[in-house]
LUMLODREN-223072 format. One record per residue (C-alpha): residue in one letter; x, y, z. Coordinates in steps of 0.5 Angstrom, whole numbers. Layout:
# residues N
+--------+-------+-------+-------+
: residu :    xx :    yy :    zz :
+--------+-------+-------+-------+
:      A :     X :     Y :     Z :
...
+--------+-------+-------+-------+
This chain:
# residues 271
+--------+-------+-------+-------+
: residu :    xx :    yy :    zz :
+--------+-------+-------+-------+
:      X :    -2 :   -25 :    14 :
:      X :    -9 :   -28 :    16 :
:      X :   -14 :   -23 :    12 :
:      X :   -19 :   -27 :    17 :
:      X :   -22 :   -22 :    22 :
:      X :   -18 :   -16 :    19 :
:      X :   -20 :    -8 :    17 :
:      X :   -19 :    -7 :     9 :
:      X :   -18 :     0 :     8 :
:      X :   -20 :     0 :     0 :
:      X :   -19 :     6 :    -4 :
:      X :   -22 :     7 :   -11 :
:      X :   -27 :     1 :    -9 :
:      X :   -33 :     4 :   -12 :
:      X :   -32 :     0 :   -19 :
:      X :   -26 :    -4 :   -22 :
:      X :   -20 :    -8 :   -19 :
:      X :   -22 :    -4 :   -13 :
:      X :   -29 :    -7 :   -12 :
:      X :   -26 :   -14 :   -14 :
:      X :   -21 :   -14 :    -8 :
:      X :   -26 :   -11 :    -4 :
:      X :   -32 :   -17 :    -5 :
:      X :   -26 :   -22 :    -6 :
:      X :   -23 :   -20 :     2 :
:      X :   -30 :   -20 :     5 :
:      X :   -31 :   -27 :     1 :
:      X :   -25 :   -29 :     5 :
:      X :   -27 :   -27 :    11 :
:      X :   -25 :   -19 :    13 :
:      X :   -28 :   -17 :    19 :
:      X :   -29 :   -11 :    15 :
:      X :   -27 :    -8 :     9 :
:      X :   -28 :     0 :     7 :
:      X :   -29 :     3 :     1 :
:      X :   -27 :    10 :    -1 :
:      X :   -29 :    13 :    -8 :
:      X :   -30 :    19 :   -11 :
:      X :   -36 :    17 :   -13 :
:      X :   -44 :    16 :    -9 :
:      X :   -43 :     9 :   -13 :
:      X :   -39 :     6 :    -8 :
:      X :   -45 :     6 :    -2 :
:      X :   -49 :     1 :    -8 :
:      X :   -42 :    -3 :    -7 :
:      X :   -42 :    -3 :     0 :
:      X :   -50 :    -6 :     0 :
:      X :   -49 :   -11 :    -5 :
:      X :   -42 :   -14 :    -3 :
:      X :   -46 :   -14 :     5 :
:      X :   -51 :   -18 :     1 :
:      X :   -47 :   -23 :    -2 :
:      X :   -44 :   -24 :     4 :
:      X :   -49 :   -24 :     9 :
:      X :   -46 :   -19 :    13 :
:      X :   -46 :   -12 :    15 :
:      X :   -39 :   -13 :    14 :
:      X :   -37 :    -7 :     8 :
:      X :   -38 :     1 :     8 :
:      X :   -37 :     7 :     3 :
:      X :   -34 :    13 :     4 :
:      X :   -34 :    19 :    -2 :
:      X :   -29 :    23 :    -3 :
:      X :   -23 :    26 :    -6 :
:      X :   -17 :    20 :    -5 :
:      X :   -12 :    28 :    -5 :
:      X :   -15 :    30 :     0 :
:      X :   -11 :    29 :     8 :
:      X :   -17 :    31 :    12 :
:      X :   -22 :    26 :     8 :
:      X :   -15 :    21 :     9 :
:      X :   -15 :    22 :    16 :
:      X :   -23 :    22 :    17 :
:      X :   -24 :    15 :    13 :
:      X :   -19 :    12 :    18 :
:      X :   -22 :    15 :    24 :
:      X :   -28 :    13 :    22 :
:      X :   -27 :     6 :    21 :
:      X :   -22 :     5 :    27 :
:      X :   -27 :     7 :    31 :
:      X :   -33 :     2 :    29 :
:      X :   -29 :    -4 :    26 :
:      X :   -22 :    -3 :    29 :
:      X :   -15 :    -1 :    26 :
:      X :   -15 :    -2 :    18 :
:      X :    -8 :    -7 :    17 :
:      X :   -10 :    -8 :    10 :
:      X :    -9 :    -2 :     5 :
:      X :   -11 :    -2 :    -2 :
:      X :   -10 :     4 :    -5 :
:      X :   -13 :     2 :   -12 :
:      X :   -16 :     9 :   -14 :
:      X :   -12 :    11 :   -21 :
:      X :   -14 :    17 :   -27 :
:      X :   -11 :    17 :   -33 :
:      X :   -10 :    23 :   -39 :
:      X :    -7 :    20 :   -45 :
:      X :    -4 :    24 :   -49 :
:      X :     4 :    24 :   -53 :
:      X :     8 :    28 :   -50 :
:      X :    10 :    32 :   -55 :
:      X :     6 :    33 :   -61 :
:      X :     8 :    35 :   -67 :
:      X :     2 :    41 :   -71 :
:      X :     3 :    39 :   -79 :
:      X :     0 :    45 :   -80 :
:      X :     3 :    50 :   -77 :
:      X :     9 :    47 :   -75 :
:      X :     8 :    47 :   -68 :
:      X :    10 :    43 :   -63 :
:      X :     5 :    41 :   -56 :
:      X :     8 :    39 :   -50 :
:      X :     4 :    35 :   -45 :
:      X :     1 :    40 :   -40 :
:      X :     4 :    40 :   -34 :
:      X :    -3 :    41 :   -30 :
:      X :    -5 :    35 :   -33 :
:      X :     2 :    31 :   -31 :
:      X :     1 :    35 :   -24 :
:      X :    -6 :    32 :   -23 :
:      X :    -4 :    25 :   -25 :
:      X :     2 :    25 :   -21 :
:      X :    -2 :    27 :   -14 :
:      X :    -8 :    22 :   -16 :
:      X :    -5 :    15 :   -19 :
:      X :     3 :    17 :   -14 :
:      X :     3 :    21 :    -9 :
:      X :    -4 :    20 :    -6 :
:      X :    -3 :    12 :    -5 :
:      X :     3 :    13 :    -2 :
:      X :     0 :    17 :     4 :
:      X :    -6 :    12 :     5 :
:      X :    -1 :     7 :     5 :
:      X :     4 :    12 :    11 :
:      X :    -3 :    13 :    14 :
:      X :    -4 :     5 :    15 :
:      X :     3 :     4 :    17 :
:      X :     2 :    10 :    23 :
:      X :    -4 :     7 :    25 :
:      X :     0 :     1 :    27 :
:      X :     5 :     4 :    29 :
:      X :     1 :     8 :    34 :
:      X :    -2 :     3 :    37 :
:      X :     4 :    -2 :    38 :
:      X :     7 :     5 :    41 :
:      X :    -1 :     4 :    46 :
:      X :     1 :    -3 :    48 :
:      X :     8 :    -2 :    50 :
:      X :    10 :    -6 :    44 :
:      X :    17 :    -4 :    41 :
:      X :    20 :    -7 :    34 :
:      X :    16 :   -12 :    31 :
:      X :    18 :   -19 :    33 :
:      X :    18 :   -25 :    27 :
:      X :    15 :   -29 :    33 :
:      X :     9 :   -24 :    32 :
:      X :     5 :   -25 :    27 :
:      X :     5 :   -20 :    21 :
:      X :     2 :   -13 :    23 :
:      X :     0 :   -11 :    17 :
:      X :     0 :   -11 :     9 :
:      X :     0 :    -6 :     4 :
:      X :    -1 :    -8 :    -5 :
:      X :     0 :    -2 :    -9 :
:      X :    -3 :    -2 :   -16 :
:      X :     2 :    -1 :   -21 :
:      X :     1 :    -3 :   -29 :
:      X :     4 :    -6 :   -34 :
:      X :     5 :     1 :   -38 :
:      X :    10 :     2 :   -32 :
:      X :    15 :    -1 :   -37 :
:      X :    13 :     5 :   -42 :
:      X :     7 :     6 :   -47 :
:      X :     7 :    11 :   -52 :
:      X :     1 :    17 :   -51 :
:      X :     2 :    15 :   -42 :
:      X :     8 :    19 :   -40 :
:      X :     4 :    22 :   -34 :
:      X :     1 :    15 :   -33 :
:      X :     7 :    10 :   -33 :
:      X :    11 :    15 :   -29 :
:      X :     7 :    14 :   -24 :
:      X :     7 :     7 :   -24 :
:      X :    14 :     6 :   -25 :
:      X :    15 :    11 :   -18 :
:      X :    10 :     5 :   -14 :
:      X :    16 :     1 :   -15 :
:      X :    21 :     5 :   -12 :
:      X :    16 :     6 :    -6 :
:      X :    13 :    -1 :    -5 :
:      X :    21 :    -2 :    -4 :
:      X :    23 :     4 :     0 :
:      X :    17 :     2 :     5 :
:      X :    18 :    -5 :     5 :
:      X :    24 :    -4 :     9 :
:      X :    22 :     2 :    13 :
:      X :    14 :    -1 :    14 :
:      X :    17 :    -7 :    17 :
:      X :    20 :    -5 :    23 :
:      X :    13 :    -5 :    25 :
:      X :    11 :   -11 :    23 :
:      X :     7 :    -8 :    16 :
:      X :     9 :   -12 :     9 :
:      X :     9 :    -7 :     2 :
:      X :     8 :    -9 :    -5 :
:      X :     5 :    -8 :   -12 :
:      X :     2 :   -11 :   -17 :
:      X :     3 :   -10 :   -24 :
:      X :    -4 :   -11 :   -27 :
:      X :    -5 :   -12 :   -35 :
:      X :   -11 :    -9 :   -38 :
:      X :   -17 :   -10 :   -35 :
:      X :   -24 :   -10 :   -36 :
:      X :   -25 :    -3 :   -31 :
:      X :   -29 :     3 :   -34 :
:      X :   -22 :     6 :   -34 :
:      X :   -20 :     0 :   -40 :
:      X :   -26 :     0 :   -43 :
:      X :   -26 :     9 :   -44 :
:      X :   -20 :     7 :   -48 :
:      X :   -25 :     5 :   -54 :
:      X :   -27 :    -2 :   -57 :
:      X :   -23 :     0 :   -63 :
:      X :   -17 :     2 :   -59 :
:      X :   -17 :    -5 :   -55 :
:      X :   -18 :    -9 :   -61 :
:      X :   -13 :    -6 :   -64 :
:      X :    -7 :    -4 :   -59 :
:      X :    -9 :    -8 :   -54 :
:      X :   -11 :   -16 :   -55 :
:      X :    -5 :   -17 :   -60 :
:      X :    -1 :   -17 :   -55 :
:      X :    -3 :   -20 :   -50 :
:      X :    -3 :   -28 :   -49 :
:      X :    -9 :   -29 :   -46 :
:      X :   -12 :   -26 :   -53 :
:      X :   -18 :   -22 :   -47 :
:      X :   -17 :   -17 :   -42 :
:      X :   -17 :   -20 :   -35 :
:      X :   -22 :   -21 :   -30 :
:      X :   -22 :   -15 :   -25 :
:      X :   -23 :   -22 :   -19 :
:      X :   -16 :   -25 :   -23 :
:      X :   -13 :   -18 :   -20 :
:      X :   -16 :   -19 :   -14 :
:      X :   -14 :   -26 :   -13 :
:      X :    -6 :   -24 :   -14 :
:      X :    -8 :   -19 :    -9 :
:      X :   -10 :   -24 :    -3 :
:      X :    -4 :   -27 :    -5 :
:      X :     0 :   -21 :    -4 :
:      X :    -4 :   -20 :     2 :
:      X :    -4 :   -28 :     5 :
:      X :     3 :   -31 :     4 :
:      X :     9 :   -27 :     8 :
:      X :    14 :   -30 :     4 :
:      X :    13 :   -26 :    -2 :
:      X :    15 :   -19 :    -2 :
:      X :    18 :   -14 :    -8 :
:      X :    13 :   -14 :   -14 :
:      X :     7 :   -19 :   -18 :
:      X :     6 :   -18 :   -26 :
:      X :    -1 :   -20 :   -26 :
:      X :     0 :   -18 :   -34 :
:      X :    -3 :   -24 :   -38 :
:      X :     2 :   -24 :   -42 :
:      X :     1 :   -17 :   -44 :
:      X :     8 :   -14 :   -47 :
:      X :     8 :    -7 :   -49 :
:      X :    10 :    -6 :   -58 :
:      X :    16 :    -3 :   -60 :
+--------+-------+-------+-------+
């Protein structure tokens, strides 16, 4: 899929992996990519990415990546000043460490992880990307519908593309039940869809970063990085956010290549 000339629709784009896809896919000519976070930061990405490319190219948008209304508010306002978004990065992600179940010493009693926080996890980092996704997918498919165009032909180009971000804990990681659950459940929806999608012309994957030097990877603390994290990987680093953002161009650029990218440095979760 030529990223030339396309609308990216970025979700968690004011820090991190999703500010790295965001400059990268407007360094290889987007027409457009849109930034979403829950942060105001996101409008200071917008304005230095327009500025390192020399075009009025990248916008912000603040707001809660859960909310349906806020989803369909974002798409409609980048449709009507850029175009239909084809390319969809959902990259917005929490996490609440904490082991599943812990044992009190003292008393003798045992903490469950809270199902609230579990909860919240889910709807963050699973459920909200797959409808950012499903909101692109519809928007191609509705268009296609407007021009009278049916089911999607190989002697068109790809329509669309979708790289979800799963991780490397998805294999499991102590203290991350909520947070490797939700990875692992991107596999299942980047296969599901990619069978489905395809109908319209739109591909789906999902990477698998390792560690990244993210604020999520550095609030874990240098001490814990130190010592649960850097022995472990190859690379004996954290990876570069423009490393990850790179293996998502690719996802996005080459069609041949489907199912899932570990882009681990070498990371292998301990025993």
């Amino acid at each position: 899929m030529n990223i030339t000339d396309r609308v990216a629709m970025i979700t968690g784009g004011g820090s991190g992996i999703g500010h790295a896809t965001a400059l990268e896919l407007a360094n290889r000519g987007a027409k457009a990519v849109v930034l979403v976070d829950l942060s105001d930061n996101v409008h200071e990405v917008a304005k230095s990415i327009n500025e390192e490319v020399g075009a009025d190219i990248a916008a912000g948008f603040v707001g809660d990546v859960t909310c349906e209304k806020f989803r369909k508010d974002c798409f409609d306002q980048a449709t009507d000043k850029y175009g239909i978004p084809r390319i969809c990065v959902p990259a917005a992600g929490i996490t609440r460490d904490a082991l599943s179940v812990k044992l009190d010493k003292e008393t003798g009693k045992a903490n469950i992880y809270p199902k609230e926080t579990f909860e919240l996890v889910v709807n963050v980092n699973l459920v909200a990307p797959v409808y950012w996704a499903l909101e692109t997918v519809a928007r191609i498919a509705e268009d296609r519908h407007k021009r009278g165009a049916g089911r999607w032909s190989p002697d068109e180009e790809p329509q669309g593309a979708i790289v979800l971000i799963g991780s490397v804990s998805s294999q499991g990681n102590k203290g991350q039940i909520s947070y490797a659950t939700t990875k692992a459940g991107l596999e299942g929806v980047a296969s599901t869809l990619n069978k489905e999608a395809m109908y319209y012309g739109v591909r789906c994957a999902v990477i698998h970063p390792g560690f990244t030097d993210t604020p999520m990877v550095r609030a874990m603390g240098e001490e814990v990085i130190q010592e649960h994290v850097l022995p472990y990987t190859q690379l004996k680093r954290l990876i570069a956010p423009r490393e990850i953002a790179d293996a998502i161009c690719f996802l996005v650029s080459n069609s041949a290549v489907s199912g899932e990218l570990w882009a681990d440095a070498g990371w292998h979760p301990p025993a």
